[in-house]
N, C-alpha and C positions, 0 to 999 in steps of 0.2 A: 477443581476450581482453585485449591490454595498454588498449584502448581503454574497456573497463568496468572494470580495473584503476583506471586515473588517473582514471576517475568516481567510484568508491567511494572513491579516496584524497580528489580533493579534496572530495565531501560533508562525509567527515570528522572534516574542519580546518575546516568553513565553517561558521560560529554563524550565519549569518544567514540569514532564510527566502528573500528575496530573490534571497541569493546565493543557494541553492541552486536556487532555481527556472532563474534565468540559467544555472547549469550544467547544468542537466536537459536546457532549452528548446538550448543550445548540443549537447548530446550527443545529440539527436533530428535537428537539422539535418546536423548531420556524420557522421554513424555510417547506413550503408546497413543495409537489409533483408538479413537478418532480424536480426541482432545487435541494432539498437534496439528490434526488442519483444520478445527474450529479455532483454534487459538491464529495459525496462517492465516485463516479467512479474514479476521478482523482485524489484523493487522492490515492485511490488503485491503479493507475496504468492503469485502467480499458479502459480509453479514447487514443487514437491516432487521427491523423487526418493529412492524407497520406502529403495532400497538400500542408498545414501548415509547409512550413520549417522556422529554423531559418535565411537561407541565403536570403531569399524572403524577412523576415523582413526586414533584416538589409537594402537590396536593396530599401524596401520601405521608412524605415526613412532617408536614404541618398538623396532620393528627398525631403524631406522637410526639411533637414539643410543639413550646408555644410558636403560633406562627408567626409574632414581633423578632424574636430570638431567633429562628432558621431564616428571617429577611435581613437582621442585621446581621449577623455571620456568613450569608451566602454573599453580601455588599463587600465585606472585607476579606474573603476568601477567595470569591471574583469565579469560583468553579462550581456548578451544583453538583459533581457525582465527591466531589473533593468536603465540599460540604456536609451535605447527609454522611457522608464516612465516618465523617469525625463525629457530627453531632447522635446519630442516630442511637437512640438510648436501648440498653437492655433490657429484658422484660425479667422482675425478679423469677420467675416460674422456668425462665430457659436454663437458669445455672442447674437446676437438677434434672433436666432432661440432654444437658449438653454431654454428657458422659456417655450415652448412648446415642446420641444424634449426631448423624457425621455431617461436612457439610456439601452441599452438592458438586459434581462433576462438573466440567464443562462442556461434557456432553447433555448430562439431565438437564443443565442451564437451556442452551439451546436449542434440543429439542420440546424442551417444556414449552417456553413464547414458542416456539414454531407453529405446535399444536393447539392452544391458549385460543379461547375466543377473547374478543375483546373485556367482557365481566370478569374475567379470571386471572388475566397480567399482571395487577396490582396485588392478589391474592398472594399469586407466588412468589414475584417479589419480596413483599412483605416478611415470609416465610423464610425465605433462603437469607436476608439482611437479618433477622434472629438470629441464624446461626454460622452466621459469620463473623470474623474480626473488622478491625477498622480495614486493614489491608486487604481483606476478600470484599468490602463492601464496597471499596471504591472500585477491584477491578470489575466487579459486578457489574455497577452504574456505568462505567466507561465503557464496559462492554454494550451492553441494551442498547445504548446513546447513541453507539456509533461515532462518537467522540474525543476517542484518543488521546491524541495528542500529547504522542511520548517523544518524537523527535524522530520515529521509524516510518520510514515512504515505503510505498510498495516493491519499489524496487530493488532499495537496501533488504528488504525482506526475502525475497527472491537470490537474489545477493547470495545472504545467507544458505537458505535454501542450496542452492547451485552447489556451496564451497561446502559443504556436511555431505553432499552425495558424492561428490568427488574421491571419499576415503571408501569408495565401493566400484564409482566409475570415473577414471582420473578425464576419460574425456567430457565428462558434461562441463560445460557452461552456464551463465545467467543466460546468452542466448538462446541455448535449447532449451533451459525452462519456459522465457517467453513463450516459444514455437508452440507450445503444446497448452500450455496453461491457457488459453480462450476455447478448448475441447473441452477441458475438464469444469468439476464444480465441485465445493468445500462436503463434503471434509477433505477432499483431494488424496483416498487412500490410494489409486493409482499410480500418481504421482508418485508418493511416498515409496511404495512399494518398484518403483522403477528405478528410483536413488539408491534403495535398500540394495539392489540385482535382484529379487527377487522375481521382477516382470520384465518384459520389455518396455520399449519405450509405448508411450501411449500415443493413440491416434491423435492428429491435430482437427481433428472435427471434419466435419462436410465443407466446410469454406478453405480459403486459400490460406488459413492461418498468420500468423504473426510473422513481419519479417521487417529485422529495424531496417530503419531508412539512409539510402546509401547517398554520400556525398558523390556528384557527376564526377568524372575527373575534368581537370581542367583545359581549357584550350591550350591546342599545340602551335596557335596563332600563333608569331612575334608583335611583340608589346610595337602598339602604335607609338610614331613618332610626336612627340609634345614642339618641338622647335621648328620654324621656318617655315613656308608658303602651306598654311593648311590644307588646303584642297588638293595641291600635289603632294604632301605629304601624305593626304588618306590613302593617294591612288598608288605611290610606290607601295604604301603597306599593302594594300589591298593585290598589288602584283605579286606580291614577293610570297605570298601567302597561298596565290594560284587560285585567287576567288571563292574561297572556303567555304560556301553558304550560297546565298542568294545573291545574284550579281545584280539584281535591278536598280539599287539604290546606288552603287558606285557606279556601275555602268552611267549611268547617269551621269553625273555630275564628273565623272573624268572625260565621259565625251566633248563637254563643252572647253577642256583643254585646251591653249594653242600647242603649235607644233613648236614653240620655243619655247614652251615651260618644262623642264628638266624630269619626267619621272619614270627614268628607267634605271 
């Protein structure tokens, strides 16, 4: 968890797209399976976790401060996973169990809510904000929330992704990740494992998969003429052109031409 912690913190701080991808591409190399594609997951969107509301939170840190104090701090904060971070207080009894308690993964995170009935989500929570800092408490909350909102889209993610397997397979793309990514699902060891060379490429599922959308090319018509007798003007373009399409509408209206109007 500290390790998606200090991802989310330096996103950010970091204005620049580049930077961000260098830290994406840097947190894919160094972070083992599965944590890098629960940490991908939620980046992309990938994660929910029904259980997990925000109003459960707030209900939960209102029992460990007063609830006037976390309404007026959450008013001037304007974020609740931003708020409980900062306010959530330590329990004198953690500092001498914190020497032997580590704190959770981002795996145990995840699959903990995955498995969690609903009585139990707040429990663990609870639990894991003990023995985390300010900065694993917010990614904590940001995570559960489902709401972000570090300045990272799915696609700059993917981005990333794409440009880190490239120093394994210089031909991958963000395109080929597309292709394949609506086959897969998070932790996305697959994946991983196909950017590493360790696999091949993965199947893109039973459907026709992902394929971006191509601009037409454009007509090899000649641009309509704007000046002079409209109607003969359509019907030269329309000749010159050798009826390109459907003739009924010009056919039309240039039949009723006389034989002295000019359109050859």
């Amino acid at each position: 968890m500290n390790r998606f912690a200090a991802l989310i913190d330096a996103l950010v701080f970091m204005p620049s797209r580049n930077g961000k991808i260098r830290l994406l591409v840097d947190h894919f190399a160094t972070t083992p399976d599965p944590d890098r594609g629960w940490a991908l997951a939620a980046l992309t969107g990938a994660l929910s976790f029904r259980e997990a509301k925000p109003a459960a939170i707030r209900e939960l840190a209102a029992t460990r401060v007063d609830p006037e104090l976390l309404a007026l701090s959450y008013d001037y904060v304007g974020d609740l996973a931003e708020t409980v971070a900062l306010i959530w207080p330590e329990r004198p009894a953690i500092w001498a169990e914190r020497a032997n308690s580590l704190p959770p993964s981002l795996n145990e995170v995840v699959e903990g809510l995955q498995a969690a009935k609903r009585g139990q989500v707040m429990g663990l929570v609870e639990g894991w904000l003990d023995t985390l800092d300010s900065s694993g408490r917010f990614a904590l909350l940001k995570l559960i929330t489902g709401a972000l909102r570090i300045g990272v889209s799915a696609r700059l993610a993917k981005t990333a992704l794409a440009e880190w397997g490239r120093a394994a397979r210089p031909e991958v793309s963000v395109d080929d990740v597309e292709e394949v990514w609506h086959g897969l699902s998070a932790p996305y060891t697959e994946l991983f494992a196909w950017l590493e060379g360790r696999l091949g490429r993965p199947a893109a599922g039973s459907g026709a998969g992902f394929r971006r959308r191509r601009i037409a090319p454009r007509s090899t018509l000649p641009p309509m003429p704007r000046n002079g007798n409209g109607t003969a003007s359509a019907c030269r373009w329309w000749r010159a052109a050798g009826s390109g399409g459907s003739t009924a509408a010009p056919a039309t209206t240039c039949r009723g031409l006389s034989r002295t109007s000019s359109i050859t």
